[in-house]
N, C-alpha and C positions, 0 to 999 in steps of 0.2 A: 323906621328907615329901612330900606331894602337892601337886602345880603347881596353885597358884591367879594367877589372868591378875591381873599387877598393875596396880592401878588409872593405870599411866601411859597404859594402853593407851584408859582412857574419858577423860584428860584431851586426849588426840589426836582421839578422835572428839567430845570438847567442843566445841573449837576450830571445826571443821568443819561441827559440826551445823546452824549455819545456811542453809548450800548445797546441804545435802540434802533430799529430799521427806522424809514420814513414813517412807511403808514403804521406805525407801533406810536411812535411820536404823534404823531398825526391822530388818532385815535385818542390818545388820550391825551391832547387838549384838546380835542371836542367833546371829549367826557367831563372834563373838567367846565367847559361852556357850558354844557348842558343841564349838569347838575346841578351848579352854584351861579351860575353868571347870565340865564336867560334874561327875561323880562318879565317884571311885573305883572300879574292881570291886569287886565285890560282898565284903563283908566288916565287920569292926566300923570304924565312923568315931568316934571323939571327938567330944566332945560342943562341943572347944574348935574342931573343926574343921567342925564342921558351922557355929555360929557363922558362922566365916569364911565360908563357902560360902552361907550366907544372906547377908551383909552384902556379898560379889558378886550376888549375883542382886538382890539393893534395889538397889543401885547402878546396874547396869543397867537394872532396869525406870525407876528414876526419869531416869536419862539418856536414854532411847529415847521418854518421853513429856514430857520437858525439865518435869519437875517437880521441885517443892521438897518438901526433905526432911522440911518437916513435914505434908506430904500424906500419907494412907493408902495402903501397899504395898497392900493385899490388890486392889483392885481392877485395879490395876494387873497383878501377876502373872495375876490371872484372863483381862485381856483378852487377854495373851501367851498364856495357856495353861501356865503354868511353876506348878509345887506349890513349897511351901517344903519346905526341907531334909528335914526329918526327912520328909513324906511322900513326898517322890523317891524315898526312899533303901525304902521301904516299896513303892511304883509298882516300880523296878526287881527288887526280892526277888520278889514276886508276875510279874511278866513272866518273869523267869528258870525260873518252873517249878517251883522247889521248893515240893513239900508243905508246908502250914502246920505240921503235924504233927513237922517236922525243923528249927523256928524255935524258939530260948529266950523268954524271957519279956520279952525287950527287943528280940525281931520281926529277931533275928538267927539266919541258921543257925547249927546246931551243929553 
């Protein structure tokens, strides 16, 4: 199964956040994304795993902008620059270079 960063690691930079500038915070949860929480190689992801991988990446943006959970993700991701799950996973396919033409009908290589 694939390493997703358990959320002990944003109850630590919870704790913290107050000591920190913005972009200190900011920084490091997208260190934190980056290191533990990207995506798979390229390959088919579960739909239970992408889930997951979204409700990492909400979590963080809502820790990094010290917001509450009944605020709007989308703007949030935007200002990071981070797509949701399923369009990563579509960003990464199209970067890698393959042919659309060699993708099934669920935007996965065959």
């Amino acid at each position: 199964m694939y390493d997703i960063p358990p959320y002990r690691h944003f109850a630590a930079l919870r704790q913290i956040r107050r000591s920190l500038s913005r972009h200190a915070l900011l920084t490091l949860v997208r260190a934190l994304i980056v290191s533990k929480g990207g995506l798979p190689q390229l390959g088919v992801i579960s739909g239970q795993l992408q889930d997951r991988l979204q409700s990492v990446l909400t979590a963080a943006a809502l820790l990094g902008f010290s917001a509450r959970r009944s605020e709007r993700i989308t703007p949030l991701l935007r200002e990071l620059h981070w797509l949701r799950v399923p369009a990563r996973v579509t960003f990464r396919l199209v970067r890698s270079g393959l042919p659309l033409s060699s993708w099934n009908s669920a935007g996965v290589p065959c």
